[in-house]
C-alpha positions, -999 to 999 in steps of 0.1 A, spaced: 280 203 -105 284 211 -67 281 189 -40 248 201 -28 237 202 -60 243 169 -72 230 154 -34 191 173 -46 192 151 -72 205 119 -62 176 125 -36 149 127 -61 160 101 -80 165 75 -49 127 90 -38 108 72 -71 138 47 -82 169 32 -61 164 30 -25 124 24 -17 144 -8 2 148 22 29 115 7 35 129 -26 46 140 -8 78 101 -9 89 111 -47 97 152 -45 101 153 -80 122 139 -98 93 164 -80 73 189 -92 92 182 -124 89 183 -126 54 216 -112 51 232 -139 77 213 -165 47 222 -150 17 264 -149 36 263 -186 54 243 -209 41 261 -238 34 295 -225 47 312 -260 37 298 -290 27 321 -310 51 318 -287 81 282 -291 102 276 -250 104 245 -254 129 275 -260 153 285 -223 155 278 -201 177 267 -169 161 249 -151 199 283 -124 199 281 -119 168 246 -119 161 241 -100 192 265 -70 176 243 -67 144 210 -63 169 225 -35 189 234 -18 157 196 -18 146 186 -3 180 214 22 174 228 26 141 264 38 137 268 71 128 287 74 97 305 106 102 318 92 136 325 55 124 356 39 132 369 16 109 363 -8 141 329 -3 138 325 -4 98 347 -41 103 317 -57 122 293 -58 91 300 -91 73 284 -78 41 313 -46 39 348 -52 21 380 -37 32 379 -17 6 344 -4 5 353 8 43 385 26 29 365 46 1 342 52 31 366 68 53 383 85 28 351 101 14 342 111 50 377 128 49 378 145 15 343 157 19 336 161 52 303 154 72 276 133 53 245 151 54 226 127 35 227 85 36 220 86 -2 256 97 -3 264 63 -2 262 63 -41 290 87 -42 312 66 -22 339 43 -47 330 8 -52 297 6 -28 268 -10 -49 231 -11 -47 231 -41 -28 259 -33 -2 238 2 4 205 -18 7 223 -43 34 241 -14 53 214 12 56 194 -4 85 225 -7 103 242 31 99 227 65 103 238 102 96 243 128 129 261 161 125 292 157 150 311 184 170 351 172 160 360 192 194 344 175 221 368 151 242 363 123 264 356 126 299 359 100 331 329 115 351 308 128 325 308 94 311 299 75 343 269 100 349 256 98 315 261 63 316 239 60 351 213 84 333 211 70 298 226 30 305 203 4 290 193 -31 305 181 -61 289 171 -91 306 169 -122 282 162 -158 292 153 -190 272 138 -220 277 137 -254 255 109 -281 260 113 -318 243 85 -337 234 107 -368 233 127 -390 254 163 -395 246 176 -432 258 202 -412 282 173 -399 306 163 -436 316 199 -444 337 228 -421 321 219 -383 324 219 -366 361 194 -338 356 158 -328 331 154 -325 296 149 -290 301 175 -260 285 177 -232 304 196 -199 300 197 -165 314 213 -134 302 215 -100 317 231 -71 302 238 -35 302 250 -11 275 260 26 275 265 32 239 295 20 225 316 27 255 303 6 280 290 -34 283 284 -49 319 270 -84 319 260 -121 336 252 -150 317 238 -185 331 233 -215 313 223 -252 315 222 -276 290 197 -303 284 205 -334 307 227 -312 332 214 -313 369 202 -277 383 211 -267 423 221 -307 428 251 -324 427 278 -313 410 259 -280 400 249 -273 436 251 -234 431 221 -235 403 241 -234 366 261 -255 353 280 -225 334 280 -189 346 302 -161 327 307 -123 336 319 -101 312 330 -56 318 340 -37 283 348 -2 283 357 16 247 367 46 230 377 65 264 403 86 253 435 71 253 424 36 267 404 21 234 397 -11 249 397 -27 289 378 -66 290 375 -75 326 359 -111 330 353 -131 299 365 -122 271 377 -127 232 403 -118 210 409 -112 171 444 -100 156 456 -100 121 441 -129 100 439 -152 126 469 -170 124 480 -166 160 444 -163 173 414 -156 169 375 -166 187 357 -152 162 335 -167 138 342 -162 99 318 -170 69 326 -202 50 350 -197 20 325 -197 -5 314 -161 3 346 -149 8 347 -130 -22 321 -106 -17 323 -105 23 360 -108 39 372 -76 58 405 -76 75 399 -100 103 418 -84 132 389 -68 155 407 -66 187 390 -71 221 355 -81 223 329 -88 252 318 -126 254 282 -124 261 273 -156 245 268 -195 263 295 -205 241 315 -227 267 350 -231 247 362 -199 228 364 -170 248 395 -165 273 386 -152 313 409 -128 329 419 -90 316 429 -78 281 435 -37 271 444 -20 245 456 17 244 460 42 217 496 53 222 496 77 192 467 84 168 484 53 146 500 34 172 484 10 190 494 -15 218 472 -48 235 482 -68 263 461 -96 277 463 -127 307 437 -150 312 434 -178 335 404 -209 330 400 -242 340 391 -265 315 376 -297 307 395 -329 294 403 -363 300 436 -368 333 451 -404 327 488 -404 356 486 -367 361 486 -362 323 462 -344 300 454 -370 275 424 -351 255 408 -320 260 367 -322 260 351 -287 238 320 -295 243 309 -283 279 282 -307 283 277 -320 318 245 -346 318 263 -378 329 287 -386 356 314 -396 333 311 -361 313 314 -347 347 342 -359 355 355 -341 328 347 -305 342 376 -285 352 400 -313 356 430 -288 345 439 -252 337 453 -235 313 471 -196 316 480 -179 287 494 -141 282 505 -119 253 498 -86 232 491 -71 200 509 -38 186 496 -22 160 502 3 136 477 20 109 485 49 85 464 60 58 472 32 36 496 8 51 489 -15 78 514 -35 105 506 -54 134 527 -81 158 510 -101 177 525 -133 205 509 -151 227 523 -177 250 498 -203 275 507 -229 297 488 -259 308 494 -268 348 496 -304 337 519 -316 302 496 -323 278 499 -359 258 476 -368 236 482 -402 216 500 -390 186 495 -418 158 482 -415 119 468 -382 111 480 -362 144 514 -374 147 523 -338 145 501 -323 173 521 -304 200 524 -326 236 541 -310 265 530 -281 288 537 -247 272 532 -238 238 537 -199 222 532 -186 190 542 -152 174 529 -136 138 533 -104 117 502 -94 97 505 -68 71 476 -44 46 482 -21 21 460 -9 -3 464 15 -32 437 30 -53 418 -4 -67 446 -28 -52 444 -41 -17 470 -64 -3 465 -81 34 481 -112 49 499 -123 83 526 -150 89 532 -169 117 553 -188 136 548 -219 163 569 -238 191 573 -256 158 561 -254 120 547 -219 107 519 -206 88 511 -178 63 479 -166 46 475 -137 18 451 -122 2 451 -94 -26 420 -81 -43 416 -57 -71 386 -42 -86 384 -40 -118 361 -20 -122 326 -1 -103 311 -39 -94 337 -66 -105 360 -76 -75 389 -98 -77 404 -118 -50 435 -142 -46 438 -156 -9 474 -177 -10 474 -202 25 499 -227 37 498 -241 73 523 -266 77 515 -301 89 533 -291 125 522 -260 129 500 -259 162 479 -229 177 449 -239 201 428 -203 196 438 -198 155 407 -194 128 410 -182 92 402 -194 64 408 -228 47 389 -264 41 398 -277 74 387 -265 109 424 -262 117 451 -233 109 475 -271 98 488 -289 72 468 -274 46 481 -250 15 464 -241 -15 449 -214 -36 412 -195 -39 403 -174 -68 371 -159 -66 352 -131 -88 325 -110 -81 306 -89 -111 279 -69 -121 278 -63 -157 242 -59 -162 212 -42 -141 198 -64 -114 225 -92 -124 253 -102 -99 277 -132 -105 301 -148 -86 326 -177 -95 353 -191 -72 378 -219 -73 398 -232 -46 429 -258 -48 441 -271 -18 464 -299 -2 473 -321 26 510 -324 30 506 -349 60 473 -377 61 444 -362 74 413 -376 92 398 -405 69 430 -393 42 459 -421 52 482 -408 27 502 -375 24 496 -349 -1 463 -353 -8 443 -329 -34 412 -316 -37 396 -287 -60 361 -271 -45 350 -244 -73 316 -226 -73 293 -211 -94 267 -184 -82 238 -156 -105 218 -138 -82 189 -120 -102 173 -88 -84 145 -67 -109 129 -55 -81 136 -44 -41 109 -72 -30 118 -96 -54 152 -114 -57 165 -150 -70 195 -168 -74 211 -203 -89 243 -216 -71 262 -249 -85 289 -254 -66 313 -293 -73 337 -305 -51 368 -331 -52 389 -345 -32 404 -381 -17 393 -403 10 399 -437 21 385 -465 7 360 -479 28 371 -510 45 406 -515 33 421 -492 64 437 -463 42 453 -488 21 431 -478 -13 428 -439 -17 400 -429 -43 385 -398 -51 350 -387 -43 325 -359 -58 303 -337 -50 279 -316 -72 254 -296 -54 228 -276 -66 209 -248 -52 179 -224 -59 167 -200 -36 135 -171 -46 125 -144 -20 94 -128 -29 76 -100 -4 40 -81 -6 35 -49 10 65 -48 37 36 -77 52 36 -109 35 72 -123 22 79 -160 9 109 -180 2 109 -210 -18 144 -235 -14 150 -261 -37 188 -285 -33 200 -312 -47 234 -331 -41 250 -357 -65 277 -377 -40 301 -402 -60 327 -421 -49 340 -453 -69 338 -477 -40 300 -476 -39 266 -461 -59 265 -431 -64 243 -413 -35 214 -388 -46 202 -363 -21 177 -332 -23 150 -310 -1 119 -289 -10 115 -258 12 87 -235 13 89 -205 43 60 -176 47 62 -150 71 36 -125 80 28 -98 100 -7 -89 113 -17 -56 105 -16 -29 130 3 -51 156 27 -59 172 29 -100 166 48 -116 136 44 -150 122 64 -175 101 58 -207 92 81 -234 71 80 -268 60 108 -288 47 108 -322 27 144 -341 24 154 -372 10 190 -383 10 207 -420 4 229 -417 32 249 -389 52 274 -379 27 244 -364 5 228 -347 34 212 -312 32 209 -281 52 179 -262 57 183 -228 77 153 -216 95 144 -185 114 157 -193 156 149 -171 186 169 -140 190 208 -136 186 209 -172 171 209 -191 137 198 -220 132 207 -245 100 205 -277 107 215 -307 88 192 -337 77 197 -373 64 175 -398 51 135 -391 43 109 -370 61 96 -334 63 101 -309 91 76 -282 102 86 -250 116 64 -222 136 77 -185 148 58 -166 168 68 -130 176 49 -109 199 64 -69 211 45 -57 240 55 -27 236 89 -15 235 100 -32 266 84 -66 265 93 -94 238 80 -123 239 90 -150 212 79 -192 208 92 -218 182 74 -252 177 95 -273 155 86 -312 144 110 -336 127 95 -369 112 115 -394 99 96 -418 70 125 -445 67 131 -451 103 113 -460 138 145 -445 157 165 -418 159 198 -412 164 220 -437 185 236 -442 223 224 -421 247 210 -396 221 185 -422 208 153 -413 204 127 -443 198 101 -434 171 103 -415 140 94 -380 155 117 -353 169 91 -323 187 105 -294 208 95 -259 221 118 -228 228 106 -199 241 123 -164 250 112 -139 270 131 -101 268 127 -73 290 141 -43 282 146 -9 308 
């Protein structure tokens, strides 16, 4: 059957059967969000994810629903920024693009290799199809004036309102209650970013004191792309991504547990940093230039004072935080300064991937922290360097990716392979050890801990789809601790974390799923000081339905419950009810949602996490421990294309306690209230 043929009738069958979810693009931001649940909730039950900071990359996703990536001018760059997309679904892509030629169609998505119904149904808010002329080329001053003609602005600020009084106001904290933050940004396409962001924190002073010039934290950020030979130039603030993130990497990666269905290659390059993030991001200049269509070369410097603790003209502790309320956090801020430079090089042909990447900083004070127990083995002294080789291949079904790296001491290496069986069933192997010396301030990848160090082990995970509207995934992960780690005082420590995931979809508007998921490993013995190590459990149950009526009226009904055992006390018993409804009013402009949440949880080890909708560019899941309920309102109100205007009441109420939290953070009573608001104006 020819091509044109056989698109006429994929397009009559996707018109009355597979993709109405087109349909979904009526409310893409909504979408969105329910991708970034369905990929993150619950990253890792030992890792508080309402921490993260998700505005870059959350901010990325937005653009892309404003202005969907063309498919027949995608970069693999470009395709690498959807967290849903595997490495190879994005090969198959490309190559399609290749074989064929120009898409003409975006129900030609069937006929690309290994992408399924709900990959498509994720990805087609996000993309779009544009006949291309293959012979125009990049010019300097026709850039510049299109970009003066056709350059977007968006002015965004925030506001947050307590209706409490935390115990640090009374005599501790220098400045109000009040969270303020304002961003301002410009975008030409995908070539050019210009931006300012301002930002103070709750309890930081505004134009007084130590913040005399307004802000407690102002950023500046320049990007330029795809301009001929120079692919990337960061000017400002900045962050960086190469190979698996061994050496380093600021960006942020989805917990293990969804690794299976959602891991691309990692290395992304050079990035703008347009969040308020405070600690991950690098300020100074970074480049990178395409020497030869395969060979590609990065070079970057960047020079930041930091915050940290200066006991005798040494760094004792450095402080991530970049909270500034009280005069003893402030006299934290910028107490030292760190420089760092290195480069990336590259190289990418059809199927074979190799990249070097080095990067070597230097602190203007040495840095020695106490090294006892657990971080014996952190680095102390003033400069530092590390230097990895990542490595891809891929061939037919079988993909192979993985970098290795080496430290002032110790080394690290992480691989992955994945093979799909079949149209739907994806297998993946990700091999890690990080020895217990190994040290690299900027590295993230994947593993239980929070730290590219002492940590090895194995993850198996499968993905499948043997029936219609079934999809299953099961994972296992066994790992170690070759040296003691935090609340571990013993070496070589085991754990085993395995899940257990069906995800039912009969209809476009209707979708469930049931995740188990049991985890093992050891931990001190409270009391006796690390000299009794037992085991401890934790079984954890999750069901989740979405349910929507006419594009309009959607529900979501959460139900958890966590089983925590250890054999030095009873077992604790955790679980939460949540119910969410969103609507939009018909013929306008304003969208609602409302949730409500009911917890109850023994003690912090079976606490829960409840994600709920947050203003725009963030996520919000935070975590909850002991008994009450927590209400949730979203208002969303568009103008018009221009004006946005968005409010979130939230209440916390505690039924087990007349105070919350402790030190400075307490709160007396048993209610937690607060008000955000967001204003954007677009031109």
């Amino acid at each position: 059957m020819k091509r044109n043929q056989l698109l006429w009738l994929i397009s009559i069958i996707n018109s009355l059967l597979i993709i109405p979810a087109c349909s979904a693009q009526d409310h893409p931001e909504s979408l969105l969000d329910d991708v970034l649940e369905d990929l993150s909730v619950n990253n890792d039950i030992d890792n508080s994810v309402n921490e993260t900071n998700w505005e870059n990359e959350l901010e990325e996703l937005f653009v892309r629903l404003q202005e969907p990536v063309n498919l027949n001018a995608a970069t693999r760059e470009q395709l690498e920024q959807f967290p849903f997309l595997r490495d190879i679904q994005i090969e198959h892509l490309l190559a399609y693009i290749y074989v064929h030629g120009q898409m003409k169609t975006l129900y030609e998505l069937q006929l690309v290799e290994d992408m399924d119904r709900q990959t498509i149904q994720y990805l087609l808010p996000f993309v779009c199809v544009e006949a291309i002329n293959n012979n125009s080329s990049f010019q300097w001053k026709s850039m510049l004036k299109n970009a003066l003609k056709y350059g977007k602005n968006e002015v965004l600020t925030r506001i947050d309102i307590p209706f409490y009084k935390r115990k640090g106001y009374e005599h501790t904290y220098l400045g109000p209650s009040v969270y303020n933050s304002v961003k301002y940004g410009f975008r030409y396409g995908d070539q050019l970013y210009f931006g300012i962001v301002a930002e103070k924190d709750a309890g930081e002073p505004f134009g007084a004191l130590y913040n005399r010039y307004g802000y407690d934290f102002y950023s500046f950020y320049l990007l330029l792309q795809n301009c001929g030979r120079l692919k990337s130039l960061a000017v400002g603030n900045y962050r960086l991504s190469f190979g698996q993130g061994l050496v380093i990497s600021t960006d942020y990666l989805m917990g293990k547990t969804v690794y299976a269905s959602s891991f691309t290659t990692g290395g992304k390059g050079i990035k703008k940093h347009s969040s308020t993030d405070e600690m991950n991001y690098f300020r100074g200049v970074a480049a990178t230039v395409s020497v030869t269509d395969k060979f590609d070369i990065s070079g970057f410097y960047s020079h930041r004072s930091m915050d940290g603790v200066v006991t005798d003209g040494e760094i004792t502790s450095i402080y991530k935080t970049g909270l500034h309320r009280s005069q003893k956090e402030a006299d934290k801020k910028h107490l030292f300064a760190l420089q760092l430079t290195g480069g990336n090089i590259s190289y990418q042909q059809n199927r074979i991937h190799l990249g070097m990447t080095g990067i070597y900083y230097v602190f203007n004070r040495p840095y020695e922290p106490e090294l006892t127990g657990y971080s014996k083995y952190n680095l102390h002294g003033n400069h530092f360097y590390n230097i990895g080789v990542d490595y891809a291949y891929r061939w037919h079904r079988f993909s192979f990716q993985g970098e290795t790296a080496k430290g002032k001491q110790g080394w690290a290496s992480l691989n992955r392979f994945q093979y799909s069986l079949t149209e739907g069933t994806h297998l993946m192997l990700i091999q890690r050890f990080y020895s217990y010396d190994y040290w690299a301030m900027f590295a993230h990848s994947f593993g239980e801990g929070s730290m590219v160090q002492n940590e090895q082990g194995y993850y198996l995970g499968v993905e499948t789809s043997p029936f219609r509207y079934w999809n299953f995934l099961v994972s296992c992960d066994l790992f170690s601790f070759p040296w003691k780690k935090y609340r571990i005082n013993k070496t070589d420590s085991r754990g085993v974390d395995g899940l257990i995931q069906a995800t039912f979809t009969p209809r476009k508007n209707l979708s469930m799923y049931l995740k188990y998921r049991y985890k093992q490993k050891e931990r001190d013995l409270t009391g006796t000081k690390g000299s009794v190590i037992l085991p401890i459990c934790h079984h954890q149950l999750r069901y989740r339905l979405n349910y929507s009526l006419n594009e309009v009226l959607s529900f979501r009904t959460t139900l958890e419950y966590n089983h925590f055992y250890s054999q030095d006390k009873a077992a604790s018993l955790g679980y939460q009810a949540t119910q969410m409804i969103s609507y939009q009013l018909p013929r306008t402009r304003l969208f609602a949602e409302v949730q409500g949440s009911y917890f109850c949880t023994d003690d912090y080890d079976s606490r829960v996490y409840v994600s709920e909708k947050g203003l725009l560019y963030t996520f919000y899941t935070p975590s909850f421990q002991g008994r009450g309920f927590r209400c949730v309102a979203h208002l969303r109100y568009d103008l018009n294309d221009h004006w946005m205007f968005i409010t979130k009441f939230g209440e916390t109420t505690y039924l087990d306690r007349n105070e919350i939290g402790s030190g400075n953070d307490l709160i007396c009573g048993n209610k937690k209230a607060d008000i955000q608001m967001q204003l954007r104006i677009k031109f």
